[in-house]
N, C-alpha and C positions, 0 to 999 in steps of 0.2 A: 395449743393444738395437741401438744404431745398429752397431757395432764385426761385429753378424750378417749384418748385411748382404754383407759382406765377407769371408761364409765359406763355404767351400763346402756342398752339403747332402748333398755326400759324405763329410764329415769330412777326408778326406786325400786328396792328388793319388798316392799310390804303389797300385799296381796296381788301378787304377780300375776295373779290370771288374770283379775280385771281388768289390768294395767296392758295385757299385750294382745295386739292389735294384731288381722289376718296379716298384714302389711310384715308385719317385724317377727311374726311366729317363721311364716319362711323363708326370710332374710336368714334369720337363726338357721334352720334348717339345712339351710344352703350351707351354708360356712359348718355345719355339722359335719356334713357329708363329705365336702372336700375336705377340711381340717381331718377328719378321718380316714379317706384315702391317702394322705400324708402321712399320718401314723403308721399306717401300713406298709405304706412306701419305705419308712425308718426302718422297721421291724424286718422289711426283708431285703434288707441291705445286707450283702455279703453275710446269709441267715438261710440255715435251710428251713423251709415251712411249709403249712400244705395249703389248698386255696380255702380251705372252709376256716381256717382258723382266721387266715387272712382276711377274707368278706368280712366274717364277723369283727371282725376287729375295727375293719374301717366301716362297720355300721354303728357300732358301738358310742361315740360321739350322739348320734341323732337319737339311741334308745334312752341314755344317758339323762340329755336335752328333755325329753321327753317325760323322763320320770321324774325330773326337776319342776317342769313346768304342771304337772298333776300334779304335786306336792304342795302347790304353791308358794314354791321358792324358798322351802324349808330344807335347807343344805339338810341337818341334822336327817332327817326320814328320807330324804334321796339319798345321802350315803347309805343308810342304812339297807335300805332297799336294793342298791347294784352290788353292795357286799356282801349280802347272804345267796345273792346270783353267781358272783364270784368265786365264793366259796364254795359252791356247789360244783362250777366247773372244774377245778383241781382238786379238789379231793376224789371227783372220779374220773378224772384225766391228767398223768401226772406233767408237769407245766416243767421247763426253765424259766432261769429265773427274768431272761430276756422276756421270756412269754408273759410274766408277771410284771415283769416292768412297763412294757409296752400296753399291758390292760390299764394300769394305774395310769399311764398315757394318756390313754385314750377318754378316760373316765373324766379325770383333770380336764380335757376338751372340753368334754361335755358338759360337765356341772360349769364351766365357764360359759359357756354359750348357752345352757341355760338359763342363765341369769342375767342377760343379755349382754355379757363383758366379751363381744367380737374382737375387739382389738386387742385385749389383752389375750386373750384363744390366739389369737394369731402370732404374736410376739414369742407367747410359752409354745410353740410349738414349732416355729423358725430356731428358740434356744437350745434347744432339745436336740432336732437334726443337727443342729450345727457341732452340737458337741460331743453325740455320738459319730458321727463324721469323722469329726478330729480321732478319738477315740479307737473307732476301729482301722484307722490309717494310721496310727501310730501307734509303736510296742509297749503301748500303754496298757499292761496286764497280760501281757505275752507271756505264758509261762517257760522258764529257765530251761533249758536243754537238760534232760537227764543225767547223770553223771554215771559217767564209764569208769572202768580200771582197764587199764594199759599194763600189760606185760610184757620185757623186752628182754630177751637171750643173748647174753655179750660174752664175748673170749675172756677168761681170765684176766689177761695183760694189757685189755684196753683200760683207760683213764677215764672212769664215766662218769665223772663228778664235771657239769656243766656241757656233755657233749650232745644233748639232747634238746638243750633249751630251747635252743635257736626255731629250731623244728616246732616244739610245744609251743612254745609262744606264738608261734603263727596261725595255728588251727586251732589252740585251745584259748579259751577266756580264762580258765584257771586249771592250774597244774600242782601236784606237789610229791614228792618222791616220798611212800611212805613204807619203803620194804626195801633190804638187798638181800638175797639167800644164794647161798651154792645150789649148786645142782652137776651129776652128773661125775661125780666122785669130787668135784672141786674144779674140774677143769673150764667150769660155767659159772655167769652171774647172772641170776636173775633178777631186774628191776622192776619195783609196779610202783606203778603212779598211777593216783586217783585222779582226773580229767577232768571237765567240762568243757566239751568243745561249741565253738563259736555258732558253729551253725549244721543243719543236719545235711549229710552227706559229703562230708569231708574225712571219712573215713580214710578211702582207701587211698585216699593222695597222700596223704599223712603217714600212715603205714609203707606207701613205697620209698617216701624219703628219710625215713627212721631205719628201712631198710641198708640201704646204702650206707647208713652210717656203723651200723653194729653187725656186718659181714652177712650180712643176708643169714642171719641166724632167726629161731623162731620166735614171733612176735604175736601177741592175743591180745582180745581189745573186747572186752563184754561191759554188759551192764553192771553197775555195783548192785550190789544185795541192797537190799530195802533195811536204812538203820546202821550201812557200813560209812555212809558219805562222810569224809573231812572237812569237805573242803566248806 
């Protein structure tokens, strides 16, 4: 049973037009269309988009289907043919690459369905949600917080070799001390540590307990210059 899935319900890809029946053109058709409101479904999963990209998107399966089935089930001249369509709409619209992906989606549908492989259309397109699913519910490509510099203004006579870590290690993911200077005839230390904190908006909590620690003296916290990072 499973081995059918895998088959067409044309029987044969050789002269496919004669081979498909009013019966099985809108069977195909059907599972175009929903297999295609599915893609779409994907594509605007936690995705900003607008609805005309979207329609087209989830119509895209049955135009697909359709340029397959006039080709005569010549994979070679249906690709051909939806990718100089393709090409035409990014180059004068410019796309991400989700947008790009989810067309090549949608395309993949359809050259399956039109060739009568329902079940495998069905399978490849359950695989697909399922692992963009996973994907964008986990910090799978999550880009890295940017990396700050931390400057901290300490008395002369305090002992700053480990009296910060404690602090750092709890809001940062990485820390590393890469400066001490005077300041202020000598009577001041300034520390800076290159950062990357854990997560965004743990700024100012951070800051008030570093305070406490180095006499409520002056403390700065900015972005690193593009090209300064250590860590």
């Amino acid at each position: 049973m499973f081995d059918s899935t895998f088959s067409s319900v044309f029987g044969t890809a050789e002269s496919l037009v004669g081979a498909v029946s009013a019966a099985d053109f809108l069977l195909c058709c059907a599972f175009s269309v929903v297999l295609g409101a599915v893609c779409a479904g994907v594509y605007m999963f936690r995705h900003s988009y607008s609805k005309n990209f979207v329609v087209t998107l989830a119509l895209l399966p049955l135009i697909v289907q359709m340029v397959i089935t006039l080709v005569n089930g010549n994979l070679g001249a249906g690709i051909a043919v939806m990718g100089v369509f393709n090409l035409v709409r990014f180059r004068s619209i410019p796309g991400s690459a989700k947008d790009i992906g989810s067309v090549f989606l949608a395309m993949a549908v359809g050259l399956a369905t039109g060739m009568g492989f329902l079940g495998l259309a069905c399978v490849f397109t359950v695989v697909v949600a399922v692992v963009n699913l996973l994907f964008v519910l986990t910090p799978f490509g999550k880009p890295r917080e940017p990396g700050k510099t931390l400057r901290i203004t300490i008395p002369e006579d305090l002992e700053y070799d480990g009296v910060f870590d404690e602090v750092l290690n709890r809001y940062a993911a990485e820390s590393e001390l890469t400066e001490v200077t005077t300041t202020n005839m000598g009577s001041l230390f300034q520390l800076t540590y290159q950062l990357r904190l854990r997560e965004r908006g743990l700024e100012k909590a951070m800051i008030d307990e570093l305070r406490c620690l180095n006499g409520n003296l002056k403390i700065s916290l900015g972005m690193t210059p593009q090209g300064r990072e250590t860590l």
